[in-house]
C-alpha positions in Angstrom: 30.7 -60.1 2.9 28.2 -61.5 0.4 28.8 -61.1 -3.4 26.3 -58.3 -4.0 27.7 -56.1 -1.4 31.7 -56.9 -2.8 30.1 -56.1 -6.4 28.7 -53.1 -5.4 31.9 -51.9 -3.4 34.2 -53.0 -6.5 31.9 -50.9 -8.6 31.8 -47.7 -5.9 35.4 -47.9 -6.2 35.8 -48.1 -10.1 33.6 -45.3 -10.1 35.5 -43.0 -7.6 38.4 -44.0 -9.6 36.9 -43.2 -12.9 36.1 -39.6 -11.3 39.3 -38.8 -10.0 40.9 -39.7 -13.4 38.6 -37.6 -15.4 39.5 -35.3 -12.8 42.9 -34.9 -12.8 44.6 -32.6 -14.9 46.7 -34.5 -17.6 50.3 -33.7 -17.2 52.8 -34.7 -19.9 56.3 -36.7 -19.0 58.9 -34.9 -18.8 60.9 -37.4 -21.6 57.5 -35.7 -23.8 59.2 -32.4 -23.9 60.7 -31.2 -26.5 63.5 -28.8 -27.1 63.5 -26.3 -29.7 65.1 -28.0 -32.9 68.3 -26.3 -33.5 68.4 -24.2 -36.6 70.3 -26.2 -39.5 74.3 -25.8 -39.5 75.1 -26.1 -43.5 78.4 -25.3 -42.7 79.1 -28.0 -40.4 76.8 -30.7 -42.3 79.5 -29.8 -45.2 82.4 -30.1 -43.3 81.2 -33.3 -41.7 79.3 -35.0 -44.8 80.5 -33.1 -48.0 84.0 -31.8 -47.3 86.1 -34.9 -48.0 85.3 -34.6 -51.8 84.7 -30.8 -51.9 87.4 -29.2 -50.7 87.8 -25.9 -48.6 84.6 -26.2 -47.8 83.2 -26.0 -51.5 85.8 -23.1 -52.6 88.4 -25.9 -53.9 88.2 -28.9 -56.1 89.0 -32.3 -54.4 87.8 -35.7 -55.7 84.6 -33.9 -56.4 84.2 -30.6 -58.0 84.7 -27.1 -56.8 81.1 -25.7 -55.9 81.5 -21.7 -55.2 80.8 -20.1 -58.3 79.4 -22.9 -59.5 77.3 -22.1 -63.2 75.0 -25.2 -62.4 71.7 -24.3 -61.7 70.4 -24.1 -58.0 68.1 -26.5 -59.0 70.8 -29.4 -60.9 72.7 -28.5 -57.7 69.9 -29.3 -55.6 68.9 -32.5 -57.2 72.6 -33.9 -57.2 72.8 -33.1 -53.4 69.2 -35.2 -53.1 69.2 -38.3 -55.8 73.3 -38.2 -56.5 74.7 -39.0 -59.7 75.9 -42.6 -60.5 78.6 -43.9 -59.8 80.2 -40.1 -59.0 78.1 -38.8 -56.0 76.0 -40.5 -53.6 72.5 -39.4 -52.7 72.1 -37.5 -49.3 68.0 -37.7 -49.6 67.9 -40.0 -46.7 70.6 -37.6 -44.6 69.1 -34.5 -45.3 65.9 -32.9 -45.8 64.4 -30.9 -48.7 64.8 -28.1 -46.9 68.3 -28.5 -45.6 69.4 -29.4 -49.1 68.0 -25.6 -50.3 70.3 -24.5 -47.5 73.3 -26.6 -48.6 72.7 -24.7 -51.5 72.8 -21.5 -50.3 75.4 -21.9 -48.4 77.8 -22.6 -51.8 76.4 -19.7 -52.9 77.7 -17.5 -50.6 81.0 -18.9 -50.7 84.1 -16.0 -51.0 87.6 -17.2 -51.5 89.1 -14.9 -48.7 86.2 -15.2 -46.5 85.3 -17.5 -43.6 82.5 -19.8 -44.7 79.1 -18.7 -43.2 75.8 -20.4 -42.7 72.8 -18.4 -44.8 
């Protein structure tokens, strides 16, 4: 076979190639998709994460403070749960995100000493 005619055959090929990949409908790998995200659990995060220092899950004093019925402000107890306090609290910015933090607080607002705890 001379050069011209392997050139030309290389290049019929690429082309049919090309075509059929252009073609072809794109489907996505299964590893690709994605499960619905499960809704935040603020009840379990604290139990996991913040009960060890907040007892009862919030409703008792431990080495940290009690949190229901706090009379800080959503937004100090927000920004404690986020950037920590010295030296006292770490921060749980990296763990958590804005959003779940808002929860967190919600959650220790809806704290009732005879009740089981409940996410928001």
């Amino acid at each position: 076979m001379s050069a011209t005619k392997g050139s030309a055959r290389i290049r019929r090929l690429l082309g049919i190639a090309l075509m059929a990949s252009l073609g072809a409908p794109c489907a996505a790998p299964a590893d690709e998709e994605k499960a619905p995200a499960k809704p935040f659990d603020a009840k379990k995060a604290h139990s996991t994460i913040c009960g060890y220092c907040h007892g009862d899950y919030g409703r008792a004093p431990g080495h940290g403070p009690q949190l229901m019925n706090s009379e800080r402000s959503d937004e100090y107890m927000f920004n404690i749960i986020r950037n920590g306090k010295p030296g006292k609290m770490a921060a749980f910015s990296s763990a958590f995100t804005d959003d779940q933090i808002r929860q967190m607080v919600k959650f220790y607002r809806s704290l009732k000493r005879d009740e089981e705890p409940r996410n928001p």
